[in-house]
Every structure is written in structure tokens, then in C-alpha cells.
C-alpha positions as CSV (number, residue, x, y, z in Angstrom):
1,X,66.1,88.3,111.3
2,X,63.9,88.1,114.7
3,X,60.0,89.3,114.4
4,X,61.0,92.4,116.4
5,X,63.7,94.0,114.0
6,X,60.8,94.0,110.9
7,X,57.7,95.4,110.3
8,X,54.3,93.0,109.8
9,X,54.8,93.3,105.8
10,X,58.1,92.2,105.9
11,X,57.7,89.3,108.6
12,X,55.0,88.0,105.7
13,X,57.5,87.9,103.7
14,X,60.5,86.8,105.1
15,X,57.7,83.4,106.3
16,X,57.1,83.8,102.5
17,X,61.0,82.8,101.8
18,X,61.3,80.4,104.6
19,X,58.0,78.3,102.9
20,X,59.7,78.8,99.7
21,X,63.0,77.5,100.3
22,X,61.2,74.6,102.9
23,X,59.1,73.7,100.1
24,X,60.4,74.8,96.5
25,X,63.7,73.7,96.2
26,X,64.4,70.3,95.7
27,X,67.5,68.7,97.2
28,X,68.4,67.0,94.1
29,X,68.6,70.3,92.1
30,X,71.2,71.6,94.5
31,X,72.9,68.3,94.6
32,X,73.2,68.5,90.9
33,X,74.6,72.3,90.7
34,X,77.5,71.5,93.2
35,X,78.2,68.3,90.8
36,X,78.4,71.2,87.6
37,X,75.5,69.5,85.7
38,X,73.7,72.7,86.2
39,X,75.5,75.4,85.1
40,X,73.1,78.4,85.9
41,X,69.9,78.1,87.7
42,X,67.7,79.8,85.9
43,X,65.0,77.4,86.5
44,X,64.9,78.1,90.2
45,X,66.0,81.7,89.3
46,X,62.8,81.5,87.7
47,X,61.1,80.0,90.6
48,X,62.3,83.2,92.3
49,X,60.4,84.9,89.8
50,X,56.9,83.6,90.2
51,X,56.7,83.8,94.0
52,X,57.4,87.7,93.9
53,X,60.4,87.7,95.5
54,X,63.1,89.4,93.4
55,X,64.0,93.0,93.4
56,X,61.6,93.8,96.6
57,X,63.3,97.3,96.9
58,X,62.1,98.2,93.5
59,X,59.3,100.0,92.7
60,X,56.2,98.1,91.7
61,X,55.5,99.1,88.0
62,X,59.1,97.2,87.2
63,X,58.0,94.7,89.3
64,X,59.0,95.2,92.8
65,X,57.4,95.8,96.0
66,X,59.5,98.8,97.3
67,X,60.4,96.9,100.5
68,X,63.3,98.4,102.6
69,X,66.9,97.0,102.5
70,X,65.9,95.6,106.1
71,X,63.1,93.6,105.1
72,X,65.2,92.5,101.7
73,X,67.6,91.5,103.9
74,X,65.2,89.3,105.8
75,X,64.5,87.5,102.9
76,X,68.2,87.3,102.1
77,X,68.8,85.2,105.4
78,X,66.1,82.5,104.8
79,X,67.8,81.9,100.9
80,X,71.2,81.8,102.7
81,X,70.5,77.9,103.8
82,X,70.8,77.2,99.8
83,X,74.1,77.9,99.5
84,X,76.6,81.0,97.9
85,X,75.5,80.4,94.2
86,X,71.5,79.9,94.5
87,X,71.9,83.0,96.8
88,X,74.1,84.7,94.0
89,X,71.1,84.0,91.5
90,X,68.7,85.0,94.2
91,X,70.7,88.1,95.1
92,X,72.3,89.6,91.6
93,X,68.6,91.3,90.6
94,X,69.2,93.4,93.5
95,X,72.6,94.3,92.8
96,X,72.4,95.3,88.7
97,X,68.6,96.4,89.6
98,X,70.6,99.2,92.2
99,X,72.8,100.6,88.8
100,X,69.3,100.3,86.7
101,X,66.8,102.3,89.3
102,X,69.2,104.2,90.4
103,X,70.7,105.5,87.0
104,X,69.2,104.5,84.0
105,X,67.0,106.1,81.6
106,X,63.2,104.9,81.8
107,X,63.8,102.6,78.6
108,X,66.7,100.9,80.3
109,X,64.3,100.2,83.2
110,X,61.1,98.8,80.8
111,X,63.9,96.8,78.5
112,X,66.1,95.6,81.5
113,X,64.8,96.1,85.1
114,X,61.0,94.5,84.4
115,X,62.2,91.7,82.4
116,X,64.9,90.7,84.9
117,X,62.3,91.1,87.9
118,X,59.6,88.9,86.0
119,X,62.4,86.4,86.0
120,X,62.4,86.4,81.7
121,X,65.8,88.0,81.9
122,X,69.3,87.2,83.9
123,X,72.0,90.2,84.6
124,X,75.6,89.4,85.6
125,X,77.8,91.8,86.9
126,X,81.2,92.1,84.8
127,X,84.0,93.5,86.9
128,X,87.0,91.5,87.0
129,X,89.4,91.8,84.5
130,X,92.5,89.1,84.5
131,X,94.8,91.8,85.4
132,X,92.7,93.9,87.6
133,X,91.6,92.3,90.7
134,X,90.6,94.9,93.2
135,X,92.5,97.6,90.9
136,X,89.1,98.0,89.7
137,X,90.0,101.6,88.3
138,X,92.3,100.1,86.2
139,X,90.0,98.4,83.7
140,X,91.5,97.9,80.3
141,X,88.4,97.0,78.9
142,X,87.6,99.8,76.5
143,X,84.6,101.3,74.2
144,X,85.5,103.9,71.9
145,X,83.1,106.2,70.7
146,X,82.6,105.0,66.7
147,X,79.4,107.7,66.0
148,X,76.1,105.6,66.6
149,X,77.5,103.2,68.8
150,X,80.5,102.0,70.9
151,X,82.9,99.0,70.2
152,X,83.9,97.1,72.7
153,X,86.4,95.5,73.6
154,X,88.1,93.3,76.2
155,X,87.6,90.5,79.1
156,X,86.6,90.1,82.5
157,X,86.4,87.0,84.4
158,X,85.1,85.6,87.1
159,X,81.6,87.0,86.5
160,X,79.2,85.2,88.7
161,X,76.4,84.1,86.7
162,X,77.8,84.7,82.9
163,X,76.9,81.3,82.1
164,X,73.0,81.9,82.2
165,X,73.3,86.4,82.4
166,X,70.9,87.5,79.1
167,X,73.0,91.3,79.6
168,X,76.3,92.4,81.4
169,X,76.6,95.7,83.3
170,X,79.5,96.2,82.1
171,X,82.2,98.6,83.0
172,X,84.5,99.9,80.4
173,X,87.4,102.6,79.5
174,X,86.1,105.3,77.6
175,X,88.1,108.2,78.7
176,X,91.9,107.8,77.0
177,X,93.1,110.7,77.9
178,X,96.4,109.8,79.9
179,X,96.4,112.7,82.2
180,X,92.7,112.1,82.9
181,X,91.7,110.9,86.9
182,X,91.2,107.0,87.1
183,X,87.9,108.0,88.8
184,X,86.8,109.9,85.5
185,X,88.3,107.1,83.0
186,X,85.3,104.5,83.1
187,X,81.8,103.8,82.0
188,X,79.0,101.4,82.9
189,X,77.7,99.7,79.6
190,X,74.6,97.4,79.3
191,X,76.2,94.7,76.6
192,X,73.8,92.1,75.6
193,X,74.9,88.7,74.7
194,X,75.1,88.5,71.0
195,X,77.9,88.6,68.0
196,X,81.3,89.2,70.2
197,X,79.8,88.1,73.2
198,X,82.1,85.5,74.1
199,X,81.1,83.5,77.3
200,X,83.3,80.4,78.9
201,X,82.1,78.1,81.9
202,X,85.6,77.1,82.5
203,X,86.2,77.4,86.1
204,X,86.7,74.4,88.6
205,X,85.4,76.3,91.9
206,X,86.1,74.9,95.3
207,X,82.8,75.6,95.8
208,X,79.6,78.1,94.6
209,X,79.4,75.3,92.0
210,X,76.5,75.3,89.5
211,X,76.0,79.8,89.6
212,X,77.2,80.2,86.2
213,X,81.2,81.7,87.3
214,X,82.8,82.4,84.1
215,X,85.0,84.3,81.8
216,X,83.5,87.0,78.9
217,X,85.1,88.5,76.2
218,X,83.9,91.2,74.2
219,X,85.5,91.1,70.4
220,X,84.6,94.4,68.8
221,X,81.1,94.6,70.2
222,X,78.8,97.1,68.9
223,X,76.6,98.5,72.0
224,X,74.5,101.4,71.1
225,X,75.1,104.0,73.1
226,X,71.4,104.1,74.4
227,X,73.0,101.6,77.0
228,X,75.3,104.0,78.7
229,X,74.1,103.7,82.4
230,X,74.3,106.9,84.1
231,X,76.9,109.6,83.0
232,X,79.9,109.1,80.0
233,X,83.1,109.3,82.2
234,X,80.6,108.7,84.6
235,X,81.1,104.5,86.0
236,X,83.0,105.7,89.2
237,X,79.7,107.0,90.6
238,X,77.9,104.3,89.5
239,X,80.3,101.9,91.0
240,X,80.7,103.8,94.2
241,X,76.9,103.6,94.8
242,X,76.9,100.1,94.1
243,X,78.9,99.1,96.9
244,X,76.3,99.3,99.1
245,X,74.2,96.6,97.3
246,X,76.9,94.7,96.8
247,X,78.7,94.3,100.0
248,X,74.9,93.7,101.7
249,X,74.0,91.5,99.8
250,X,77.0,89.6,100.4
251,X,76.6,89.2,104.1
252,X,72.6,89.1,104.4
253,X,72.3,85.6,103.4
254,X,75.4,84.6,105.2
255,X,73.3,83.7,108.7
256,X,70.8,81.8,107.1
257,X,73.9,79.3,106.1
258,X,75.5,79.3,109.3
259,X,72.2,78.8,111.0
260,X,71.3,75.5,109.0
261,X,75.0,74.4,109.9
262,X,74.5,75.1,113.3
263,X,71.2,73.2,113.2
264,X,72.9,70.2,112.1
265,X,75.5,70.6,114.6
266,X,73.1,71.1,117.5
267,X,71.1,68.2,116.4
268,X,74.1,66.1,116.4
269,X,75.4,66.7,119.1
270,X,71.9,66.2,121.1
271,X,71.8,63.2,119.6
272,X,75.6,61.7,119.4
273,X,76.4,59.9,122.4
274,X,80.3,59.4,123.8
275,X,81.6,58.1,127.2
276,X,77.6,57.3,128.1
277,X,76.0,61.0,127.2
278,X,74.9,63.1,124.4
279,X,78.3,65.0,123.1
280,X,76.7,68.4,123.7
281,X,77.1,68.0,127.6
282,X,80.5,68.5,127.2
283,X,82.0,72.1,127.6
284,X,84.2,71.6,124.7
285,X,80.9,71.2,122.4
286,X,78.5,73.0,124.3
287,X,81.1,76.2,124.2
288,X,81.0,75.7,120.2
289,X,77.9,76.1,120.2
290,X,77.4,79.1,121.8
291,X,80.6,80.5,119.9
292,X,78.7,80.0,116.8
293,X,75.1,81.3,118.3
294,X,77.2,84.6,119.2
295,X,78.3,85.0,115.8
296,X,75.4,84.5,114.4
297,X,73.5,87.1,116.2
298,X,76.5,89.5,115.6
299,X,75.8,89.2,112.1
300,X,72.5,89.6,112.3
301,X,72.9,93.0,114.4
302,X,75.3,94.1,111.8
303,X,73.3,93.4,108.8
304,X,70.5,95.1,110.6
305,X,72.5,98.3,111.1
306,X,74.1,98.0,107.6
307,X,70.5,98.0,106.3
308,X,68.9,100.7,108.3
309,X,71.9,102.8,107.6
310,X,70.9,102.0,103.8
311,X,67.6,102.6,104.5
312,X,68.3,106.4,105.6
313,X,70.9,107.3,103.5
314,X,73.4,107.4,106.8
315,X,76.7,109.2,105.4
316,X,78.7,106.8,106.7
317,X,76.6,104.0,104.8
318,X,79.8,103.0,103.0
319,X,81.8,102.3,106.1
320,X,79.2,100.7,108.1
321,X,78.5,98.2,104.9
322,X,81.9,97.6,104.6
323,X,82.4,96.5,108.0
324,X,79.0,94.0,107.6
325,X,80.6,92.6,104.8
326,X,83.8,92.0,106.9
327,X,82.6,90.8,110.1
328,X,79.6,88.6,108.8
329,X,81.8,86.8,106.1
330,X,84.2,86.2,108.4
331,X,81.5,85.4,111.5
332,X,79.9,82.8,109.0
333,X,83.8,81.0,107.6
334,X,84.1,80.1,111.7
335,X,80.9,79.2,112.6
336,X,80.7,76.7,109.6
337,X,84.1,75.5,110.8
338,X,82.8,75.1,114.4
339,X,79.6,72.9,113.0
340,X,82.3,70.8,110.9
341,X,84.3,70.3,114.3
342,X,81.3,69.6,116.5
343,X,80.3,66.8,114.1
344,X,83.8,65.7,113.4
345,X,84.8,63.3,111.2
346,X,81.4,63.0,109.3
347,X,81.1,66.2,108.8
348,X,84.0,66.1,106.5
349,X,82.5,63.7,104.0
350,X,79.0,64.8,102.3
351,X,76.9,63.0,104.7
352,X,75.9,66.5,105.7
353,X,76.0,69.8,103.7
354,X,78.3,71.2,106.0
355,X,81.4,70.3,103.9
356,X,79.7,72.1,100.8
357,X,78.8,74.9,103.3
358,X,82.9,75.1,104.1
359,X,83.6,75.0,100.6
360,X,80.9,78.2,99.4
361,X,81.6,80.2,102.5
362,X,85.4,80.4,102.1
363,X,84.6,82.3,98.8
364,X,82.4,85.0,100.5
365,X,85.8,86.5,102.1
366,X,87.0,87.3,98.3
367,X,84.3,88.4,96.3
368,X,82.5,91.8,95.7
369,X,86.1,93.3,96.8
370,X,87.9,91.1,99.6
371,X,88.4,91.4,103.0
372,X,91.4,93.3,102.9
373,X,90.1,95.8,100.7
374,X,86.8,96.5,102.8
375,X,89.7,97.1,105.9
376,X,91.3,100.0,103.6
377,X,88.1,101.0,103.2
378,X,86.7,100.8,106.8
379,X,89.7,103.3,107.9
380,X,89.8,105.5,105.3
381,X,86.3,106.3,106.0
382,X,86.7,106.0,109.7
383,X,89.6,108.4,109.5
384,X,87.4,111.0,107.3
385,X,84.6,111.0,110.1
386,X,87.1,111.2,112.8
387,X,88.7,114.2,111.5
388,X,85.1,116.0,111.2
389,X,84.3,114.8,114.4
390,X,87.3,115.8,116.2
391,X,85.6,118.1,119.3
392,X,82.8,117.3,119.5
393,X,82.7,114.2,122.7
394,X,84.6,114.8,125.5
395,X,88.6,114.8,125.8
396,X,89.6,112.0,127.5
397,X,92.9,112.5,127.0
398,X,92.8,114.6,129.6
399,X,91.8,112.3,132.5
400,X,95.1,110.8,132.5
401,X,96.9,111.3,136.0
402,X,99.9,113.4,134.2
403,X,97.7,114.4,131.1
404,X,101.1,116.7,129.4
405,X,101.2,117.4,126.1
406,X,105.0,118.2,126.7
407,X,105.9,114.6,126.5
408,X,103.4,113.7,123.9
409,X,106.1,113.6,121.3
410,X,105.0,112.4,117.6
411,X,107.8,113.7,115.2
412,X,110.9,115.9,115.4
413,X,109.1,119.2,115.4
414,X,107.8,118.1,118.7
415,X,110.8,116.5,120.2
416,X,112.9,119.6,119.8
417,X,109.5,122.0,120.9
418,X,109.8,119.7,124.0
419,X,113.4,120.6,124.5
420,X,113.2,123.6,124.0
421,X,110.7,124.3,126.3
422,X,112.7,122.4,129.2
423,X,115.7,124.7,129.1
């Protein structure tokens, strides 16, 4: 983010971020998560930690600094350059820590939200369930109400950080009722890891390497009921307001990747020479990087209006997330592609990052609901606003040389009104 889109405290500490990830984070860590022999890295998650830079939305007596999405998303963009799942360990406080301020009791927040702040505790996120995918309503997983606690049970996979999380937010079935609204079926659940707790480390990712992806099972896992989050019945508002977290916090570190590719590229190309001059003189390069300079700012710009619109609450929040998480995931899966093809055939092997870069970006299109979903989203909400909009900017419609309603014909009622009227 540029100096003029943040205030002073949060150009401190987005400098903060870009020092820490300069100076903090050593290229053979990284090296060894995107080889698997880290599997969570809760050492640098830890890292995180002691610099203060977790949770800044929060309030400070969890642990926070009660920055602004804006400024959070400043940071974001400077831990973007260490790839999808660093950022994913940077990131995931702010996601569960949304559910946690925003609905649990003040013991949740002491047991939970400090620890995971102070870096003593990791959260994971436990949505998708082998048969689910985006039908997220229609989670099998189930607790049943057994007096003094629930018992849990099911699976859910692809859970980005299960391999280091210390607790799940979990959501679970807990209405059975078969005549019951999927929006009134589901729970949110802390479940700690313990007895029943299953957790594999089992996938072979493309890329994301070295965050922890996995697959958890719950066998008959007694969660007291103390760790209900919010309402009983009650996960689809819980869900629902964590989409905004979740979908921004999926795109803000997305420029601070496509800028260190671009870097690279721009830096090559200045310096690769072909037919006698640097490979940047020609239009076909130079073009590229501009392309990828466009996007960039564009997804800046929309991370900026995602956040602000965060920031105040905006009704159409949803909408306006939704289409940041579209456009910059998107934005950043070309302009990586456009650094690879500047650099060409090097830039295919792992002489540069930019092939790892290809590899974690092409996952950002899926996860946290995919593409295609935020589109159904992005019109059904558009569509909503429209209709409660409808009068209030000028017709245009009406400027049309031969603006006739009499051959604006949508169905059959208006066909045979239009015929009717020409007799």
C-alpha cells in the first residue's frame, strides 16, 4: 500500500513488516517448507508473535493493537513476498480471531484469542468436508447434544494449518431436524486437539507447501459445550460474517507476491541482454511489465476499498470483498505468469522463486470459496442493491433516439400487450 492510503501509525507498521520479512526470515526456512521438511511453521508463526504483529485489529488486552482492516491489510502486502502458506500462518489469527471477538464469550477470548495472539497457540479453520466443497451448508459433520457436552463427529479436509492448529473452529450439524433451513442446521465448535482428534499431513500440494494442509477427523469427541461460538443453530451467522475476513485476507497479501515477482522480472530484463540491448527495450517486454504494474495497482485499489468498506461497516461489504477476492487472485495468477514469461526459460526452473510463486498463487483462485462462487455471490448481491436502487440515478434508458417501451419485449405477456396495442 502507498504512504498516502494509511495513516502515520500504520505506515510504522507496515515499515515494521517490510524490516521483518527483509530481515527475519531466513531463505533456507522457506526453502525447507516448500521441500515438506517443515510441516507447520510455527517457529516463524512464532516469530510473528514476538514482533507484535498478529491480530492488529484486535483489541489490546487480548493482545492486539485495534488497527483498521486498512492498515492490517498493509501489513498483509509486505508478508505476501513469503509465499501462500507463511501468509496463511501469518494471516489465520485474523481470520478465527474475527469468529472469537466478534462472538465468543469473554472466557473463549482469555482461553483462545490471547494465547493465539501471543503466538503460544495455533487456530485452523475446519470447513471442508470430502463431500461438501463449497456446499458448505451441507456439513455432515455432527455434535449431538449428550447433557454436559457434545460428541462429535466427522471429517473435514483440507484445513490449512491442521498440522501445527492447537484448536479447530469447527463447524458442525447440530440441528437434525429434516424440515429445518440449511441456514439454521449448523454450529461453530471450538474442538481442541486431544483423544478423537485425528490429524493427517497427507497431501502432496502443487504448491503452499510446508502450512500444515491436512485432513481431521473427529471420532466421538467430547467438546463441552462452553465452546459453542456464538448462537446453537447459530454457525450460519457466524460463517456469514466471516467472509469478510476471510476473502481479505486472501487477496491482501497477494500484491506483495506479485510485486517481488515483478521485481525479479524488472531486474532481469534491465539486465538480460538480446540482439545487443537489455530485453526490456523491447515492446513485447516492456508491455509486460506495465501489464503486470497495472494489475498490481488494481489490486491494491481494490483491497483498499474492500478494507475501508470493512472498516465502516459498508452494507454492501460482502459484495465489494467478494469482488477483491476475485479480481486480485486472479490480477496476481497473471502477473506471476507475465514475470515467468519475461524471464523465460529460467524462470521455469528454481533459479528464481517465481516458479514457486506460479505454483502457490494458482491455489489462491480456490480456497476460502472459489472464484466461481464469489461470481454467484458478486450478482446475487449486486442484484439485491440494484433492485433497492432502482430510481434513484437518472433513466438512461430514455436517451435512446426511439426510447419505446412498445418494442421492449421480455416475455409473452409483453409480446401480445405489444400486439395488442398495434391493432
Amino acid at each position: 500500500m502507498y504512504d498516502f492510503t494509511l495513516s502515520k501509525e500504520g505506515i510504522a507498521l507496515r515499515d515494521k513488516a517490510r524490516a521483518f520479512v527483509k530481515n527475519e526470515v531466513d531463505p533456507e526456512y522457506l526453502k525447507r517448507m516448500d521441500k515438506d521438511d517443515i510441516r507447520f511453521p510455527r517457529e516463524l508463526y512464532r516469530k510473528f508473535a514476538e514482533n507484535s504483529l498478529l491480530g492488529l485489529r484486535f483489541p489490546k488486552s487480548y493482545g492486539g493493537q485495534e488497527q483498521s482492516w486498512v492498515t492490517e491489510c498493509a501489513v498483509m502486502e509486505e508478508m505476501g513476498c513469503l509465499g501462500t502458506a507463511a501468509g496463511c500462518a501469518y494471516v489465520m489469527p485474523s481470520i478465527v480471531g474475527e469468529a472469537l471477538n466478534r462472538f465468543g464469550t469473554e472466557e473463549q477470548k482469555q482461553r483462545y484469542l490471547a494465547p493465539m495472539l501471543a503466538g503460544d497457540q495455533v487456530a485452523a479453520e475446519a470447513l471442508t468436508e470430502p463431500r461438501g466443497g463449497s456446499d458448505f451448508f451441507g456439513a455432515t459433520s455432527s455434535a449431538r447434544d449428550v447433557g454436559e457436552h457434545f460428541l462429535v463427529r466427522g471429517s473435514k479436509r483440507f484445513i490449512v494449518g491442521a498440522e501445527g492448529a492447537d484448536f479447530f473452529l469447527t463447524y458442525v450439524r447440530t440441528n437434525f431436524d429434516s424440515d429445518s433451513s440449511p441456514y439454521e442446521r449448523i454450529s461453530a465448535l471450538i474442538i481442541d486437539r486431544g483423544p478423537g482428534v485425528e490429524v493427517k499431513y497427507l497431501y502432496g500440494l502443487l504448491g503452499t507447501r510446508g502450512g500444515g494442509t491436512g485432513r481431521v477427523v473427529f471420532r466421538d469427541v467430547k467438546v463441552p459445550k462452553n465452546n459453542l461460538v456464538g448462537s446453537l443453530h447459530g454457525g450460519a451467522e457466524v460463517f456469514n460474517t466471516m467472509m469478510i475476513p476471510e476473502r481479505l485476507c486472501s487477496a491482501a497479501p497477494m500484491p506483495g507476491g506479485m510485486k517481488a515477482c515483478l521485481d525479479i522480472a524488472m531486474n532481469y530484463a534491465d539486465r538480460r541482454k538480446a540482439f545487443d540491448r537489455p530485453i526490456r527495450k523491447f515492446q513485447a517486454v516492456s508491455f509486460m511489465i506495465a501489464r503486470a504494474q497495472v494489475l498490481l495497482d488494481a489490486s491494491r485499489a481494490m483491497i483498499l476499498q474492500a478494507a475501508l468498506a470493512a472498516d465502516n461497516g459498508a452494507a454492501n461489504r460482502r459484495r465489494v470483498v467478494s469482488e477483491a477476492k476475485k479480481f486480485v487472485t486472479e490480477a496476481a495468477w497473471e502477473a506471476v505468469n507475465l514475470a515467468m514469461q519475461i524471464t523465460g526459460g529460467i524462470g521455469y526452473t528454481d533459479v528464481y522463486p517465481i516458479e514457486r510463486a506460479v505454483r502457490d498463487t494458482r491455489l489462491a483462485q480456490i480456497w476460502t470459496g472459489t472464484n466461481e462462487i464469489m461470481s454467484a455471490m458478486i450478482q446475487h448481491d449486486l442484484y439485491q442493491e440494484f433492485r433497492e436502487e432502482r430510481g434513484r440515478y437518472r433513466d438512461v434508458e430514455k436517451d435512446a433516439m426511439h426510447a419505446d417501451d412498445s418494442e421492449k419485449v421480455f416475455d409473452d405477456d409483453d409480446m401480445w400487450r405489444t400486439l395488442e396495442e398495434d391493432r
